[in-house]
N, C-alpha and C positions, 0 to 999 in steps of 0.2 A: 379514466380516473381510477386510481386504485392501487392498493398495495398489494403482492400476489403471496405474500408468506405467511408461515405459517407461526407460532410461538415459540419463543426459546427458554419459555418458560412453563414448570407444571402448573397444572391449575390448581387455584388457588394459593400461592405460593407469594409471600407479601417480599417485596424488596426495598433498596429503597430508592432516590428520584434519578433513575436513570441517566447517563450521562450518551448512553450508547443504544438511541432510542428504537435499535431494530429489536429490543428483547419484548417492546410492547407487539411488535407486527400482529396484526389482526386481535391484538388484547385477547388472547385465550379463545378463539373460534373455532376452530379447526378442531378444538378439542372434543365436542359436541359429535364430530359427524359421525365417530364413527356408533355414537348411542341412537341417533336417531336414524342411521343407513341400514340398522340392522331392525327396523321397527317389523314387527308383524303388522303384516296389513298393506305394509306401507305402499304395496306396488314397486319394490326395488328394482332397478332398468338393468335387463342380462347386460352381462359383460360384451355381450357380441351384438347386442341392440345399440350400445353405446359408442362401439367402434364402426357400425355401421354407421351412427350418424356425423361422427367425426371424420371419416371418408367421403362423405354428403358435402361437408364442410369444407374440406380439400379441394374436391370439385366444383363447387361453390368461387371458391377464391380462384382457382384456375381460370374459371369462366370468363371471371370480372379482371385479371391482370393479364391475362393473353389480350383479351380484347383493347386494352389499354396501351399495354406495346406492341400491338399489331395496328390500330388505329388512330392511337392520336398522339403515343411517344413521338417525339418528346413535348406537346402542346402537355401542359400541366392540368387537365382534365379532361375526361371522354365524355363524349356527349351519346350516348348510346342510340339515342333513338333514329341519330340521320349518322352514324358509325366515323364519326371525323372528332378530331380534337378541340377541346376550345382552349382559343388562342385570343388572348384579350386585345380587343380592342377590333378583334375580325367579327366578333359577333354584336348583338345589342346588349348597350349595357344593361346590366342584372342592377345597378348601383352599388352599396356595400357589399353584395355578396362577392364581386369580383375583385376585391381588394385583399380576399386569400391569395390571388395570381399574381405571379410574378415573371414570367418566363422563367422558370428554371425546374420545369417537369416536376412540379410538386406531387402529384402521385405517386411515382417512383419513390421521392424523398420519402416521403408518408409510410411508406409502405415496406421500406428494408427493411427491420426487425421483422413486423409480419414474417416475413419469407425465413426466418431462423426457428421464428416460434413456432410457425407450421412444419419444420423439416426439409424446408426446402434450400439445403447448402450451397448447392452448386447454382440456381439461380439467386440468392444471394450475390454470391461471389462475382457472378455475371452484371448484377445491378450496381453494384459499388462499382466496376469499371467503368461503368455507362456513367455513374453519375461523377466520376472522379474525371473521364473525359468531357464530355460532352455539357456541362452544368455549367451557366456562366452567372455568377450573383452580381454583378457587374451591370445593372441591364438599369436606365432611363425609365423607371416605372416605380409608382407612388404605391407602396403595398401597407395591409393593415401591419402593426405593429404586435399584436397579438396575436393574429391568425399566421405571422410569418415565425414568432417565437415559437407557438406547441406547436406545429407543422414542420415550417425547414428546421430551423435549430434544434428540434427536440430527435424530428428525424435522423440530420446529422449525427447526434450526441446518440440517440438509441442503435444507430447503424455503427457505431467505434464501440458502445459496448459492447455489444454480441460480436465486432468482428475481434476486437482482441482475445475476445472469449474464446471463440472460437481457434483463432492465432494458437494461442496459447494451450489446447487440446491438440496440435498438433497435425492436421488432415486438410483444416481449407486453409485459407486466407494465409500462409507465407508467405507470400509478398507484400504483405498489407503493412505501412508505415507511418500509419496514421493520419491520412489522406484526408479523411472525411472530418477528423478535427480541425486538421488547417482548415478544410473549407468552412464549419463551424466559428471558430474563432476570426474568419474574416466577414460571416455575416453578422458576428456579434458586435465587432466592428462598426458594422454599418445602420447596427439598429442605437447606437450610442446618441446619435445625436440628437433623437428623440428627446433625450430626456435633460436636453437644456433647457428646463422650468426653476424658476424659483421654488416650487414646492418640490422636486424630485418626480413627480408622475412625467410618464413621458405622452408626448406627441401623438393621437391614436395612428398617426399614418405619417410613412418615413418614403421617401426617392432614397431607392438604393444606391443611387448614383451620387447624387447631389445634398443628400443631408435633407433639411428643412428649412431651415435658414436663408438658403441659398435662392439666389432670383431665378434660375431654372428649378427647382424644387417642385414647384406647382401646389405645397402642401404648408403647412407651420403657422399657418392663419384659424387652425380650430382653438374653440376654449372649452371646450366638453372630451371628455372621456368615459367609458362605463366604470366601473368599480373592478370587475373581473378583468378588463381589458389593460388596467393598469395593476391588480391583485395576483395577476397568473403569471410571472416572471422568476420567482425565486428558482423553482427549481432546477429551471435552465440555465439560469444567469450562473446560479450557485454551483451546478456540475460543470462547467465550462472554466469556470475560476478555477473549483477544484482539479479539473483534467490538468487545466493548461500551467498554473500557479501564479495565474494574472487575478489578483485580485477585484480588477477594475468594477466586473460583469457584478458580482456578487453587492457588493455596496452599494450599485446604482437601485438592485433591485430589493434590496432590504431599505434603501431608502424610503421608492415608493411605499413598501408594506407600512412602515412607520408612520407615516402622513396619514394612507389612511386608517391608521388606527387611531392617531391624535381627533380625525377630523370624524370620531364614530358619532353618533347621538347620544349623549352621557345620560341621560336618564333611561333609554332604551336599550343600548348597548348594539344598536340596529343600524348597518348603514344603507347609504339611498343607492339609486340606480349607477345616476350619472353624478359626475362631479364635476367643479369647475378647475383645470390642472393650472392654474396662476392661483385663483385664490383660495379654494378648498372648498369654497360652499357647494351645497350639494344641489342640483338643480333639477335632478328629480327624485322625491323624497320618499319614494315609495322602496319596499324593501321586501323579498322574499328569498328562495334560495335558486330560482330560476333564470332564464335569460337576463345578462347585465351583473349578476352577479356572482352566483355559484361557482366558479373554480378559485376564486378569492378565500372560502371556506375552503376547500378543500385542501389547498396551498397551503393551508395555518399548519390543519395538522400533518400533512406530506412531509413542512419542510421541519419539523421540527423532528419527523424518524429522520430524513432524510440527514441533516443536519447538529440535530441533536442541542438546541436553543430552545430552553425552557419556557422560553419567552412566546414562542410561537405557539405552543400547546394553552398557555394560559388564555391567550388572546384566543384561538379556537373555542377553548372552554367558556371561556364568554360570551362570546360572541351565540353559542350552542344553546345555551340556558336560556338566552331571550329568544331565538329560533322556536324552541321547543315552548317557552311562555306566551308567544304571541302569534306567527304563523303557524304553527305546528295546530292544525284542529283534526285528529286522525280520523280519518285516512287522508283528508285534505290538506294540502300546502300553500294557504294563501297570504297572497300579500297584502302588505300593512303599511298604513303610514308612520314612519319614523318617531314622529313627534306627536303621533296619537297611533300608540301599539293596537288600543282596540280595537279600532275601526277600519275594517275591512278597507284596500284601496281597488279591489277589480273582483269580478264576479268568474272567471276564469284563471285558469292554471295553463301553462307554458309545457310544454312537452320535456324542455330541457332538464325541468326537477327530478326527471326519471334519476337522475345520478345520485341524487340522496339516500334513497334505501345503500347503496353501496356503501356513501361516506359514512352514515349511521351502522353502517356491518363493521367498518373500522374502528369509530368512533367505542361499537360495542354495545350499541343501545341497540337491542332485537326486536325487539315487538313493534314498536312503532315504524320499524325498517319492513318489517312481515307485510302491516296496514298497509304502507305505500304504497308497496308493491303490487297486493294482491288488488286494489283497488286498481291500478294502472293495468292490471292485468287485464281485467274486466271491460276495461274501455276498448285494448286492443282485442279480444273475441268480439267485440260487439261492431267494431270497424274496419278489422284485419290487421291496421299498421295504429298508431298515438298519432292522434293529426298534432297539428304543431299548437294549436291549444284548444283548452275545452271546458267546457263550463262547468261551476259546481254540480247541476243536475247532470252533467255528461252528454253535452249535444256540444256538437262540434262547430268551434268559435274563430278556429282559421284550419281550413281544412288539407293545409299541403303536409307530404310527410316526404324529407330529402334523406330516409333512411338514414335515420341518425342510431346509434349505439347504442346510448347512454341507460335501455332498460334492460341490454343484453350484458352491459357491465353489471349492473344490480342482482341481476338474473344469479349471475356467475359468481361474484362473493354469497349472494344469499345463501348458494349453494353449499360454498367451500364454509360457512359459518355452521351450516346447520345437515348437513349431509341432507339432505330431505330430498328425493327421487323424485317430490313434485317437482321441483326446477328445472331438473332434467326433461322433462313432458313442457315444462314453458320453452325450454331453450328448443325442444321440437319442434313446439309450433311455429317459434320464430322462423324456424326454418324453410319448413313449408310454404307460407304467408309467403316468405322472398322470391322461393320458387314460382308459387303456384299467382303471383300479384307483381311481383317487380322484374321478375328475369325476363329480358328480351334478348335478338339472338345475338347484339355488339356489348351485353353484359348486363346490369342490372338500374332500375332507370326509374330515380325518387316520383313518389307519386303527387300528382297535381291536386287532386280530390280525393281523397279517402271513401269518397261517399258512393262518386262513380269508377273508384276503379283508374280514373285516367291516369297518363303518365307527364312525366316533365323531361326533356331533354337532358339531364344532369346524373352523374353519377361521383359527388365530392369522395375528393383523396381518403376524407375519414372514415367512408366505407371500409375502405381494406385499411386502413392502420389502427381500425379499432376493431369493427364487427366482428370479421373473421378473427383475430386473436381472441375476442369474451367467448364468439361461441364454442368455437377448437376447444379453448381450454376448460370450457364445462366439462366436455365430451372425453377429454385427454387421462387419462392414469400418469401415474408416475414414472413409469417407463415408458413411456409412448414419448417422454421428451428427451432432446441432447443433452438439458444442460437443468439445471435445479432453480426454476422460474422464482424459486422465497427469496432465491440472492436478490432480488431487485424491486426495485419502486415501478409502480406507473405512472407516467405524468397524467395530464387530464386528456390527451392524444394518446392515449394509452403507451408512450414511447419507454424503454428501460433504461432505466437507469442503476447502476451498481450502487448496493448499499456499503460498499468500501470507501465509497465516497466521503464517507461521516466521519474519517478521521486522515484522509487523506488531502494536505497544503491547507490547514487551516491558518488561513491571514484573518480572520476575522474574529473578534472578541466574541464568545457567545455568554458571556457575565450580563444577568442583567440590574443594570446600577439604576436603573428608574423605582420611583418610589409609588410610580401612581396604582401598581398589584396590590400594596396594604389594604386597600378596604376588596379583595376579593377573599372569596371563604374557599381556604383552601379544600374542605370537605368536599368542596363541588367537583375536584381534580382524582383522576384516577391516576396512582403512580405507581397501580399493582396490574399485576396478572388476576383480571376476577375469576374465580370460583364458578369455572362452567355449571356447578349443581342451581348456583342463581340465575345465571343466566339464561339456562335449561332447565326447568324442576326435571325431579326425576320422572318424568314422561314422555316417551319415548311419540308422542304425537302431539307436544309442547306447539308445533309452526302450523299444526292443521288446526289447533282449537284457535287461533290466532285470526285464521283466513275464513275459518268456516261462515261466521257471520259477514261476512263480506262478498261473499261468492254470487249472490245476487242482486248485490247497494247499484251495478247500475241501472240493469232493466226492470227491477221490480221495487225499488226503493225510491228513496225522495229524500235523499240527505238536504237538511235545511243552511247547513254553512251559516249558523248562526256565532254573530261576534264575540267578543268576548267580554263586552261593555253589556251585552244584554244577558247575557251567560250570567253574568257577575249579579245581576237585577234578585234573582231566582224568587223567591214568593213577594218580593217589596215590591216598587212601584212597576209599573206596565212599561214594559218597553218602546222604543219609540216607533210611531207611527209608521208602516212601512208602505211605499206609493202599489203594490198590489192589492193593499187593503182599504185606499183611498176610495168614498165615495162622499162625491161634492152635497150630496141631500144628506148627511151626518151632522147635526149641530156639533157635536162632540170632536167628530176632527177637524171642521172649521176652527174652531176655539184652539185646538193643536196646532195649525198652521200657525194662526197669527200666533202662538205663543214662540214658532219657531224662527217667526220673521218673512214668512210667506203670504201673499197677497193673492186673493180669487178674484179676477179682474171678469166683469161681465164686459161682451163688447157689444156692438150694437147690433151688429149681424145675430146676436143669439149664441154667438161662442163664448169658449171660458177660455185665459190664461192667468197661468201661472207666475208672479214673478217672487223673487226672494231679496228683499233687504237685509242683511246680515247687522247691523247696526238697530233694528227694531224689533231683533229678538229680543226673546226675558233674560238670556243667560249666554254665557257662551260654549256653553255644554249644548244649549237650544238650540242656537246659530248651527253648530257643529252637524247635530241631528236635520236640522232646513237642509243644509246642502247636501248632506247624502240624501235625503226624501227626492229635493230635485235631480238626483246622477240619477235615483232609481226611475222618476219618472222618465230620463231621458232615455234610459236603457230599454225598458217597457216597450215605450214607442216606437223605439228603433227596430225593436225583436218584432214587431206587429206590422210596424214597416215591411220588414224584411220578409215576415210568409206571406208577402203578397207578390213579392218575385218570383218566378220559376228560378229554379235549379239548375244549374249544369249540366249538361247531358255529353256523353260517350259514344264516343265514332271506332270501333275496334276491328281490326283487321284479323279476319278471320283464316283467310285464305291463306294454301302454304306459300312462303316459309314460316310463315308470321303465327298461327294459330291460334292465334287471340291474343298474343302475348305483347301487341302495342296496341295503347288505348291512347287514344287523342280529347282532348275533353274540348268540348261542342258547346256554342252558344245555342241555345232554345228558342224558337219560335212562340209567337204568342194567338197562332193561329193554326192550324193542322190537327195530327192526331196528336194526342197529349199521350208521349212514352211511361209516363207514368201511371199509366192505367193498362199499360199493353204489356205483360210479364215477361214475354218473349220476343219483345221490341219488332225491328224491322229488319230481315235479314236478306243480301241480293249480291249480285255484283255489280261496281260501278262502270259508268258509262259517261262518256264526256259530249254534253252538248252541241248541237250547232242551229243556229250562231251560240257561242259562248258564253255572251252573258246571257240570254236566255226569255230576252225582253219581247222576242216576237213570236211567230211560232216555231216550232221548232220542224228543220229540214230533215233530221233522220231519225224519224220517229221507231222505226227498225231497229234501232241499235238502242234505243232508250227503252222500249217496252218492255216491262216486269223490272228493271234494273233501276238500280238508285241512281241518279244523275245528279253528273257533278258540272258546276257552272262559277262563271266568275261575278264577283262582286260589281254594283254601278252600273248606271245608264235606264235604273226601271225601280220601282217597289219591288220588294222581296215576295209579295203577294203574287204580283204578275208573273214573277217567276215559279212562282208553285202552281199559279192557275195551268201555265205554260206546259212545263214537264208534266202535271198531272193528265192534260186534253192530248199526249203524248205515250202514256201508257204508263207513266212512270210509276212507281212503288215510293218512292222517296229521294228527298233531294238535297245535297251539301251544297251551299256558297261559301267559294274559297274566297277572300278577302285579296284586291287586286294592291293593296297597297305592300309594296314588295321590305319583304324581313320584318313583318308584325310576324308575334308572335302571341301566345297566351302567357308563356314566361314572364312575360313584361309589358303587357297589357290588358286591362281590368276585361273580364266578359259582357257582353249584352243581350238583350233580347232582340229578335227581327220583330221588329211591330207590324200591322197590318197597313194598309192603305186611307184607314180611315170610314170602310166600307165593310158590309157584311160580308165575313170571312168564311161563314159556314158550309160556305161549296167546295174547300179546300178541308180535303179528307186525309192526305197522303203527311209523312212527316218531314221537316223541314230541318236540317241544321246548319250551324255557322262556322266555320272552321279560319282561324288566322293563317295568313301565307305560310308559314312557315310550315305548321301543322299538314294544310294543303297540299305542298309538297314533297311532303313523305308518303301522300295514297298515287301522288302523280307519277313520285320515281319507282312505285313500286308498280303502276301499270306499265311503265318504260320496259323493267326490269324479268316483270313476269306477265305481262298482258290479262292474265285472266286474274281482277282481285275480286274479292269479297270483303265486305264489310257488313256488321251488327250497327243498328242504330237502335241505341237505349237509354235508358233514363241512369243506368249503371251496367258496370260493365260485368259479361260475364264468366264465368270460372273457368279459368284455363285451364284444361286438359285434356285428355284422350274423347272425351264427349262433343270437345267441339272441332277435333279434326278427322270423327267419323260420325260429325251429324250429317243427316240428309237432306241436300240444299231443297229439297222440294218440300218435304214437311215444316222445313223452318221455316220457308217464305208463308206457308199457308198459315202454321200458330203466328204468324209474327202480326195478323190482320182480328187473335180473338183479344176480346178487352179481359182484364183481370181489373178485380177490386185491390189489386195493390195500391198503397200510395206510395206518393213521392215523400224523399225523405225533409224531416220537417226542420233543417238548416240548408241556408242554401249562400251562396258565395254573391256578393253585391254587384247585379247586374243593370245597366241602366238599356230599358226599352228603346231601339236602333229603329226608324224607317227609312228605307232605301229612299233615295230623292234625285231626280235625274242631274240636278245641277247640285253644287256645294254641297258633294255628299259630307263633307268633313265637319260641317255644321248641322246635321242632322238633329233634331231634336231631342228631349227623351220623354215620350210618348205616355203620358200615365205617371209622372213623376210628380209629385206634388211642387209647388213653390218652394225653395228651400228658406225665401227670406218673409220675415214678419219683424216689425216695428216693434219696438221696448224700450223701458225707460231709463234711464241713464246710470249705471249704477247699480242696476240691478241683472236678476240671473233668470229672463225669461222661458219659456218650456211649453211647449204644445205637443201634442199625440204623434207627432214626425219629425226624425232627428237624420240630417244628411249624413251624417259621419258615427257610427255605431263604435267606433276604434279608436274613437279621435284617446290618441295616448295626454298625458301628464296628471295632475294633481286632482283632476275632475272625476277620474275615475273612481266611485265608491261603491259599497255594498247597494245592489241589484236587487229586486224584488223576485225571493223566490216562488215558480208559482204552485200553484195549490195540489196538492196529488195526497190519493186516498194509498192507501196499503194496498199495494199488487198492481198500481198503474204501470203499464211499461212506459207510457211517454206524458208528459206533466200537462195538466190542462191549463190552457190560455187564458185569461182572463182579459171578457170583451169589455172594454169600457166606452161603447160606444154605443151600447143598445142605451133605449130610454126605456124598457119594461124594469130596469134595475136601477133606473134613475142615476147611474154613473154620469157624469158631466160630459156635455159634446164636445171635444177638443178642437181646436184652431188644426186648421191639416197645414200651415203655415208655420214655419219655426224662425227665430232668431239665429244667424249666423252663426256658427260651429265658434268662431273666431273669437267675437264679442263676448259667446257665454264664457267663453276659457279665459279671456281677459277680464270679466267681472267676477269670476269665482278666482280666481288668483289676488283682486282684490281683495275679495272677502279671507282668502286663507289670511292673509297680510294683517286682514284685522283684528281675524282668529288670535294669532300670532302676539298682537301686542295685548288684546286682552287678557290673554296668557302670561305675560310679563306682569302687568299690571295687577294682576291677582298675583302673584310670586313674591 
């Protein structure tokens, strides 16, 4: 995402409404750096510290694109961890994530510009051959429509602007004839028919072969699309018109943007996730600048430098003002329901919003861009990488991170906005973190758990076509580049695009003849260069007094992520009721529920539920307040649910070549030694059974004794197996899962449960590894016979420490206990016992009943909820819990003791299903009481 230039204007200098909109590029930023670069104090980074780590950087990208075309070119992704390509349809499906593939080496695509921005000419010139040979778009396969626009086409179009550029300087690329834009314009071609809708949005998923429409197609039968999925298209569509002087591209995709602006929420100015691409209703109604919709925003104002359509920038600026009125709670970015701005729709943030501090550094709003950041910052020192979401108090809510960009984009305008040498020291660390947490030795390999350390088989294209360009260009000076990076736009694939674009074959009217901008104040619109002294006072430590109170909001604060309906309360009436302040012996919030439409149902066993009538609240402000009360009781439950799971645990090869540098993430036992109390876990070499699976005793107790022992899944309790290998000598034991190409990728973790029987004679530790995973310790004892492996509760620090630890001290610390604990989020595991017949029906072992009985109509709730995730409309503001000043970790709140007279909950719930179809009624009724009052 991002514009890379600089101002063409003095600061402060008033003009007027721009027709040639690169003179706003970065709105007067850059102006700033060089007052605050020169701070005393500031810790300014040597010239030779910065080239050092831009060489870092270089090597970095080499690592990751050799191993790419040495390994899995031309499959259109590397899978690092087993060093082969993936090739769709060879491996298990991923679901939508495999709808960026197409056969046609999208890495490479992705990654042409990269190779000009980093200096690298002559492999350049080398990949344009490769993919001008060898690329066929022509292929029998249904690809996303979005992820194939910023990926291939932006690739294309980014790989003919820098190769003309280049052309054109004289040295590479003369023979280059515009190759890469035919190929361009023939996949624009084929993403057309998407957008045979009556409203203009296209298709989310096209057969590059066959259209949609078509009876081979396999696709044209959706009615949902995201917002961004159909929002992120101008810029391509629009350089591709402009390259080629077909206007076709350009209209189809200022279509889409029109639709959805006509179909925004008029009172709010807010649009929803998803949409319906026939009729425009919006189907899911929640709104923030994360996942589903963010490059839609970014696009507004892209296309209007890009472009120069006044129209866009307005629509941006509107769209911004309700952003910053209603999700914007700084340092937090949460999302909102559409048609009710106030109230919170989830209690977690999306990793994706990292790209906002960026768009707000263009946008030119500082501070609030600083907050984001330095907030975001904090999460990643506290986890190493931004797991892919995380909760307002900062406990981590989906724990995978696939190495995504989008903080190192931020990083890097923050930078160029405010010269500030802190950035410099974040873009370090970024560094390191890749190094020292994701580099393995086929390249660089997204991590599974953030918590343990584990890895994921995947290395997406948007690594190199974005990371390595933010970070280089942190690092870069002005000479250090070929060519003067402000000529150009970033798209949200960080690809380039030439700002000569904006007046080159315009077919298209940018007048805008709509009247519905009269009621916008044009105050709210910047059509000047601002005055860096505002946007900077004159203090030269303006971005440190910024961040300073933020430097500890995650481990030692308790931000409350309080709404903005209760915000608004301030000394007048009590806010409403929240379900961690619930206790059923309160006359006072009995009288509350029923005021809100909620019923305290005694049953006869001596338990309580919950249910909510929406129709016998007082109000429908009450009703409103009932159903968030019930999401939060449901969330509660679910979080108390969930720490009663163990964690995920880490299988990490320690042994050379490997040096710790692949981590396998491990299902947990619910019997052996508990790695979370053992600091120094379990450290050995492994040893392969016999018999295999491990059911009887074991024949070569010689080769098992002191060594972890690896055995196959089925035919015994996983018990028997540990009693097994332990009466054997063994130190610890892995069961590789016999069902052939599972994987953890694409299938949920479990616990090994016990037998049924006292498990306390089993001492040693026990883990579970998916075949897939399995057979990365198998090929590597093929490969090098003597392995090693760490078994721990998280994985540990890669470095020189653990390639000249001493196998005999670490086996001996691996047996003392520590008072660590495990970490207190853990990833949804259902309790697995081995069973000699139908293992595939196995139980889950300790899981409560998911189903309890309720009345018709209503929105019942008890203390355990199956589905913590369950996504749509249900999702509301969460009960934050209770923390005094300087807790590092927020305390729980038990509602289940009776010394506090809290209510004993039903450990039985109401189907996931039924609650989301009765609370959709109730929105329904929301909805027309809301007319009805209008």
């Amino acid at each position: 995402m991002a514009l890379s230039g600089a101002p063409r204007c003095r600061a402060g200098e008033r003009g007027p409404r721009w027709r040639r909109p690169w003179k706003l590029l970065a709105l007067g930023l850059l102006s700033a750096s060089s007052v605050l670069a020169a701070a005393p104090g500031a810790g300014a980074m040597s010239r030779e510290e910065k080239r050092r780590l831009g060489n870092q950087v270089l090597e970095m990208f080499d690592h990751a694109y050799s191993n790419y075309m040495e390994h899995a070119y031309p499959a259109d992704e590397l899978m690092p961890l087993t060093c082969r390509g993936r090739v769709r349809g060879q491996e298990p499906s991923r679901g939508d994530v495999d709808d960026a593939l197409g056969k046609f080496s999208l890495t490479l695509i992705d990654t042409l510009d990269t190779l000009v921005v980093l200096n690298k000419t002559k492999e350049f010139e080398e990949a344009v051959k490769k993919v001008i040979k060898d690329v066929n778009l022509d292929n029998d396969i249904v690809v996303s429509v979005f992820e194939t626009n910023i990926r291939v086409l932006g690739g294309l179009l980014g790989g003919h602007s820098v190769a003309i550029m280049l052309k054109e300087k004289g040295e590479y690329m003369q023979w280059y004839n515009g190759e890469l834009l035919h190929m361009a314009k023939e996949l624009g071609y084929k993403l057309l028919p998407a957008f045979n809708t009556t409203s203009g949005l296209p298709y989310p998923r096209v057969n590059l072969k066959f259209g949609v429409r078509h009876p081979e197609a396999r696709t044209g039968t959706e009615t949902d699309t995201c917002t961004a999925c159909a929002g992120t298209l101008i810029l391509e569509f629009a350089a591709l018109s402009r390259f080629t002087g077909t206007s076709i591209f350009e209209e189809y995709a200022r279509k889409a943007l029109d639709f959805i602006w006509e179909k925004r929420q008029r009172s709010s100015n807010l649009v929803g996730v998803t949409i319906n691409i026939h009729t425009g209703d919006w189907v899911r109604k929640d709104s923030g600048v994360g996942a589903g919709i963010d490059s839609y925003y970014e696009y507004l104002l892209k296309a209007y430098v890009l472009l120069g359509d006044d129209s866009f920038l307005e629509r941006f600026n509107t769209h911004y003002d309700a952003i910053m009125r209603y999700i914007s709670q700084p340092p937090l970015l949460l999302d909102v329901h559409i048609h009710k701005p106030m109230l919170n729709a989830r209690t977690w943030m999306d990793s994706l919003l990292a790209f906002f501090p960026g768009l707000q550094v263009l946008k030119g709003d500082i501070r609030p861009a600083i907050e984001t950041h330095e907030m975001l910052y904090q999460v990643i020192k506290k986890h190493n990488f931004l797991p892919e979401a995380f909760t307002t108090d900062f406990r981590v809510h989906w724990a995978q991170h696939p190495l995504r960009p989008e903080f190192a984009e931020s990083t890097y305008f923050l930078y160029k906005a405010t010269g500030d040498p802190y950035y410099l020291e974040v873009g370090k660390t970024l560094i390191e973190n890749l190094n020292k947490y994701a580099r393995v030795p086929c390249g660089f390999a997204a991590m599974k758990d953030v918590r343990t350390g584990s890895h994921e088989d995947r290395m997406d294209s948007f690594f190199l076509a974005e990371m390595f360009k933010y970070l280089y260009l942190l690092f870069a000076d002005k000479e250090d580049m070929i060519f003067d990076i402000e000529d150009y736009i970033f798209t949200t694939e960080a690809h380039l695009l030439p700002l000569w674009l904006s007046t080159t074959n315009q077919t298209i009217s940018k007048k805008n003849t709509s009247t519905e901008y009269t009621e916008l104040d044009d105050s709210n619109f910047d059509w000047t260069c601002p005055n860096t002294q505002i946007l900077f006072p004159n203090d030269p430590m303006f971005a440190q007094s910024i961040r300073e109170p933020l430097k500890n909001v995650v481990d030692k604060s308790c931000p409350r992520g309080i709404s903005r309906a209760e915000e608004s309360l301030g000394s007048g009436p009590k806010p409403p009721l929240r379900a961690r302040d619930f206790m059923a012996s309160n006359p006072e919030h009995l009288e509350i529920l029923k005021k809100m439409g909620v019923s305290l149902i005694h049953l006869k066993d001596g338990r309580v539920q919950l249910v909510q009538h929406a129709v016998q609240a007082a109000s429908s402000l009450d009703a409103e307040d009932g159903l968030r009360f019930m999401q939060e009781m449901i969330e509660l439950s679910s979080q108390q649910q969930k720490e009663q799971q163990l964690p995920p645990r880490a299988v990490q090869i320690v042994s050379h070549p490997f040096f710790g540098r692949v981590v396998l993430t491990a299902g947990p036992a619910q019997f052996g030694m508990d790695l979370s109390k053992h600091k120094a876990g379990t450290r050995g070499f492994v040893a392969t059974i016999k018999p295999y699976n491990g059911c009887s005793e074991i024949t070569n107790p010689e080769a098992v004794k002191e060594k972890i022992a690896l055995m196959q899944r089925g035919q015994c309790m996983f018990a028997e197996k540990a009693r097994n290998i332990q009466k054997a000598g063994a130190i610890g034991g892995i069961v590789i899962d016999d069902n052939e190409g599972s994987s953890s990728d694409t299938a949920p973790l479990f616990q090994m449960a016990g037998d049924g029987k006292n498990t306390d004679d089993i001492t040693i530790p026990m883990l579970f590894l998916f075949n897939k995973e399995g057979n990365i310790i198998l090929d590597a004892i093929r490969e090098y016979e003597a392995v090693e492996v760490l078994l721990s509760d998280k994985a540990k620090d890669r470095d020189l420490e653990i390639e000249n630890m001493d196998q005999k001290s670490s086996e001996n610390d691996s047996h003392k206990p520590t008072s660590e604990e495990a970490p207190s989020e853990s990833q949804d595991a259902g309790a697995v016992s081995e069973e000699p017949e139908g293992r595939g029906e196995s139980s889950a072992v300790g899981d409560p009943d998911p189903l309890s009985p309720a009345s018709t109509d209503s929105a019942g709730v008890s203390m355990a909820d199956p589905d913590p995730h369950a996504p749509g409309p249900t999702e509301a503001s969460a009960p934050e819990p209770a923390c005094t000043a300087g807790d590092s970790q927020p305390q729980e709140q038990n509602t289940q003791t009776e010394a506090n007279s809290k209510a004993h909950w039903d450990s039985k719930v109401q189907p996931m299903e039924s609650i989301l179809a009765d609370w959709n009624e109730d929105i329904e009724a929301f909805e027309m009481m809301e007319k009805d009052e209008l």
